[in-house]
C-alpha positions in Angstrom: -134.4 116.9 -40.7 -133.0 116.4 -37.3 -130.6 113.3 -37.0 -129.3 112.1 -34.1 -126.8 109.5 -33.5 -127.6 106.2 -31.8 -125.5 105.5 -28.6 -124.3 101.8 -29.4 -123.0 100.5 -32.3 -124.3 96.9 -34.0 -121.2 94.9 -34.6 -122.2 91.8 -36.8 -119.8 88.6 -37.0 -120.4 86.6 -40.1 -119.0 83.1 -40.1 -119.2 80.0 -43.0 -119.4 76.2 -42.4 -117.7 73.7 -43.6 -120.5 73.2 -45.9 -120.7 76.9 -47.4 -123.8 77.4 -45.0 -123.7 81.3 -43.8 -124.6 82.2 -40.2 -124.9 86.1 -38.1 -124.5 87.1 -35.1 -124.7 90.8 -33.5 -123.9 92.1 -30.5 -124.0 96.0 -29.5 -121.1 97.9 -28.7 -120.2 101.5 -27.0 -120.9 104.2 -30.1 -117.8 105.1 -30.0 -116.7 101.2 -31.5 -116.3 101.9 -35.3 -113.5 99.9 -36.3 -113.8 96.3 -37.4 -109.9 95.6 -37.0 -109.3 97.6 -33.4 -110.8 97.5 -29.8 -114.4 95.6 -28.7 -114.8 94.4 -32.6 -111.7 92.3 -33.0 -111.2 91.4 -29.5 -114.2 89.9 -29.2 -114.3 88.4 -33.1 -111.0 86.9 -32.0 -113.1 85.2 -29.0 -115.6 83.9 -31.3 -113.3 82.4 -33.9 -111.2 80.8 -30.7 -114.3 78.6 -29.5 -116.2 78.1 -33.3 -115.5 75.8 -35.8 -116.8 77.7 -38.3 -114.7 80.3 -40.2 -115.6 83.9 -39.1 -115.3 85.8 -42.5 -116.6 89.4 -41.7 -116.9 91.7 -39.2 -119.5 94.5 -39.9 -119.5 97.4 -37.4 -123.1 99.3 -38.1 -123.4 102.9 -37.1 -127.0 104.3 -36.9 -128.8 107.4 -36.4 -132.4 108.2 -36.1 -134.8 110.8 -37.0 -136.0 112.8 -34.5 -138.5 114.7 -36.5 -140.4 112.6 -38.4 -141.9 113.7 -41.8 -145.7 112.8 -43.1 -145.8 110.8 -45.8 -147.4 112.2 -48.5 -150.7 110.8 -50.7 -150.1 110.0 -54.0 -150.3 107.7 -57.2 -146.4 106.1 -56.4 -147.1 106.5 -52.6 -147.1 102.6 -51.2 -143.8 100.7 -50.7 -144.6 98.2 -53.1 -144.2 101.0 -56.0 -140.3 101.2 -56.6 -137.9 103.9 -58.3 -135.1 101.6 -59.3 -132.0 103.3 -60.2 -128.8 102.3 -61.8 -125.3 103.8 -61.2 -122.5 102.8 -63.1 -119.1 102.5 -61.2 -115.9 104.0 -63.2 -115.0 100.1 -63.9 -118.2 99.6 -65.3 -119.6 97.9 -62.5 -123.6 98.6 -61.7 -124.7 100.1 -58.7 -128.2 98.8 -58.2 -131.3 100.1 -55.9 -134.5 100.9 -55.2 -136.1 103.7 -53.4 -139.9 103.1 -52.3 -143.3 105.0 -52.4 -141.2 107.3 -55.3 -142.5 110.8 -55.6 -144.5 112.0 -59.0 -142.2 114.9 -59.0 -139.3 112.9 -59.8 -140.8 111.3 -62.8 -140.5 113.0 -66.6 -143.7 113.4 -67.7 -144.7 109.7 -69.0 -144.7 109.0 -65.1 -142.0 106.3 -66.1 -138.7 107.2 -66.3 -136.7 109.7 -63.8 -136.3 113.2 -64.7 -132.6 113.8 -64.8 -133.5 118.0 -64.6 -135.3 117.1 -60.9 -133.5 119.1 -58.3 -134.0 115.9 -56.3 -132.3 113.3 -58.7 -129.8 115.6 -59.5 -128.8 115.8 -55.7 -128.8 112.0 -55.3 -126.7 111.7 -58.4 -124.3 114.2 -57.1 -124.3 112.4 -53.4 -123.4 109.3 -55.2 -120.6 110.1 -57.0 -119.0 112.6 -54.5 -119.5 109.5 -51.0 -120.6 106.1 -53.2 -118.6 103.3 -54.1 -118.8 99.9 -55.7 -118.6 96.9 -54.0 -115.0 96.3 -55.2 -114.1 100.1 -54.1 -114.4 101.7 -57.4 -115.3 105.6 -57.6 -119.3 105.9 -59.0 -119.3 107.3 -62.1 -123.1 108.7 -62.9 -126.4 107.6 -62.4 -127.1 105.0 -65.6 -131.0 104.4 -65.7 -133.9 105.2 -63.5 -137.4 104.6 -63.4 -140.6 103.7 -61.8 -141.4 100.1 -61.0 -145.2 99.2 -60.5 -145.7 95.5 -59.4 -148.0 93.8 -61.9 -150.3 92.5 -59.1 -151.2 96.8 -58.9 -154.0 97.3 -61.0 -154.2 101.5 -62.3 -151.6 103.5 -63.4 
């Protein structure tokens, strides 16, 4: 895979009403604006909250790259978006790490085609990605991948 970094950044401003009602805005920045609390993002957050009556309560700054060498997808039984692997990781306070990966491949399935194959080189990887980079929302180390398996919308008829 070839990845290659996008030249802005998407800084997103979240603010709250006096009612609880939630609103966005994004705006792109220079690449090279990373930091929510320094430069373009909090000068111009601090503009925003100066002329809205609404509370800004986050300020997201959204890195991307894109694929430059796109893949084929591949044909198979699990190969739609609408079939899901859902997996579970569990954080080191117990917390749950929920999400879903779509059009999952066979080959990371045991062999009821249902649950994940904890052996797969694959799984194994993702696991190990996880708990090395991955966090819970509160900031909590990820401790190891809890449950895993393949989700087939009931609507689908087959396998």
């Amino acid at each position: 895979m070839s990845w290659v970094s996008e030249g802005t950044t998407q800084v997103v401003f979240g603010f709250i009403d006096a009612s609880g009602a939630r609103a966005n805005m994004s705006v792109y920045m220079d690449a090279g604006e990373v930091d929510p609390l320094a430069g373009g993002p909090l000068a111009l957050g601090n503009a925003l909250q100066a002329i809205s009556n609404d509370f800004l309560s986050i300020t997201e700054c959204r890195v991307r790259a894109t694929q430059t060498a796109p893949g084929t997808p591949t044909d198979g039984p699990y190969a739609r978006g609408a079939d899901k692997l859902k997996l579970v990781f569990r954080g080191v306070d117990g917390s749950p790490i929920n999400f879903q990966i779509g059009s999952p491949s066979e080959l990371v399935l045991d062999d009821n085609k249902q649950d994940v194959d904890r052996a797969n080189a694959a799984i194994i990887a993702l696991e190990a990605a996880m708990v090395l980079y991955g966090k819970t929302a509160e900031g909590k180390a990820v401790q190891a991948l809890q449950l895993g398996y393949r989700h087939r919308p009931s609507r689908r008829k087959g396998l």
